[in-house]
N, C-alpha and C positions, 0 to 999 in steps of 0.2 A: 762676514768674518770679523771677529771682534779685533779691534785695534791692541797693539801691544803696548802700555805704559810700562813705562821703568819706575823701581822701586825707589824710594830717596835713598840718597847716601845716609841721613842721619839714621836709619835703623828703625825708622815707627814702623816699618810695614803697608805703608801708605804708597801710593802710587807716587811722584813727586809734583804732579801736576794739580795735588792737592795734599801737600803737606809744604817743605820748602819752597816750591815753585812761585807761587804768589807771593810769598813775602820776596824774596829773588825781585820780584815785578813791582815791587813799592808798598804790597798790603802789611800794615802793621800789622806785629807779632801777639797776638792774645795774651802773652803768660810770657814771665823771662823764660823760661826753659821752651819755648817753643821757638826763643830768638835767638838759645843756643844753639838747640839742633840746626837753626839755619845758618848760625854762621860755622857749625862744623860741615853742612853740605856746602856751603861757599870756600872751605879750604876745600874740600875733596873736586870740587869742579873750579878752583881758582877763580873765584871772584873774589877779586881784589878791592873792587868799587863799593861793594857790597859791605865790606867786613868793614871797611872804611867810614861808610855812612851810618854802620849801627853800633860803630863805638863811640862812647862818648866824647862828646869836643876836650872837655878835660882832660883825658888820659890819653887821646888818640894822636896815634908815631902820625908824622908827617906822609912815613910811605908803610910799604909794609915789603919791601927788597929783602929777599934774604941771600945770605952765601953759600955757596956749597950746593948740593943737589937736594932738590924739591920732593919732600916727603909726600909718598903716594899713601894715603888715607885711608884707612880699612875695616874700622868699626869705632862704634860705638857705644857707650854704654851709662845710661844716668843713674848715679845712686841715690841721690836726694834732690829736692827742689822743695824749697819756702821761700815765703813772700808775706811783706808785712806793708802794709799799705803803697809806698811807691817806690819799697825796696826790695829786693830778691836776692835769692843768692841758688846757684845750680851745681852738684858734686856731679863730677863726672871722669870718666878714665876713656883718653878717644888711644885708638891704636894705628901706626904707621907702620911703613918701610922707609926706610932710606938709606940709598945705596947698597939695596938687601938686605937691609939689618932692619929687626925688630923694633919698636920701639915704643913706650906708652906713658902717656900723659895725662896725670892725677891732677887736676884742679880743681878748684872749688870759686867760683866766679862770681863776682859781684852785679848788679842789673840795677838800672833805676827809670822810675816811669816818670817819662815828663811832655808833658804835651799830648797824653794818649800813646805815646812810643815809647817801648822799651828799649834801655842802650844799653849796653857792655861797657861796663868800667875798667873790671882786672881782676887779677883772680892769684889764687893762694897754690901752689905748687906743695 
């Protein structure tokens, strides 16, 4: 009987034990936008450690606390992704609930490769 893998939250249609899952486990990201899809499955499964470690030192909050109740995370969607030597940038619209209410999130995110790692800078609303 074949085993059942779950699909990743970021939406490739990949199983997640081979798409997010590893980089989750320390493997660096190939491509910024495959560091974003991981850190949109590390909001939908709350890793905090995670999103932590692959922002960059420069722009990264000391926590990542929020208030109010915890958006339950429901899609995603990439519109663009370029990359120019050890800079990237990823357009995307990811979709929530919170507190049963709809909600979506247009950014356009900055990436930069340093030491072989891509990291999340911030990103344009």
């Amino acid at each position: 009987m074949k085993k059942l893998e779950l699909a990743c939250p970021c939406g490739s249609g990949k199983p997640y034990a081979h798409c997010c899952g590893p980089l989750h486990a320390g493997e660096p990201a190939a491509s910024a936008e495959a560091l974003m899809r991981s850190r949109y499955s590390a909001f939908a499964l709350n890793l905090p450690d995670y999103l932590l470690a692959s922002w960059h030192p420069s722009t990264r909050p000391a926590d990542l606390t929020e208030e109010g109740p915890a958006p339950r995370w429901i899609g995603l969607k990439v519109l663009a992704a370029a990359s120019a030597g050890d800079a990237a940038s990823v357009e995307f619209v990811a979709t929530c609930r919170v507190g049963g209410r709809a909600q979506r999130l247009h950014e356009k995110s900055r990436f930069v490769l340093e030491d072989g790692r891509w990291y999340y800078v911030d990103g344009e609303f």
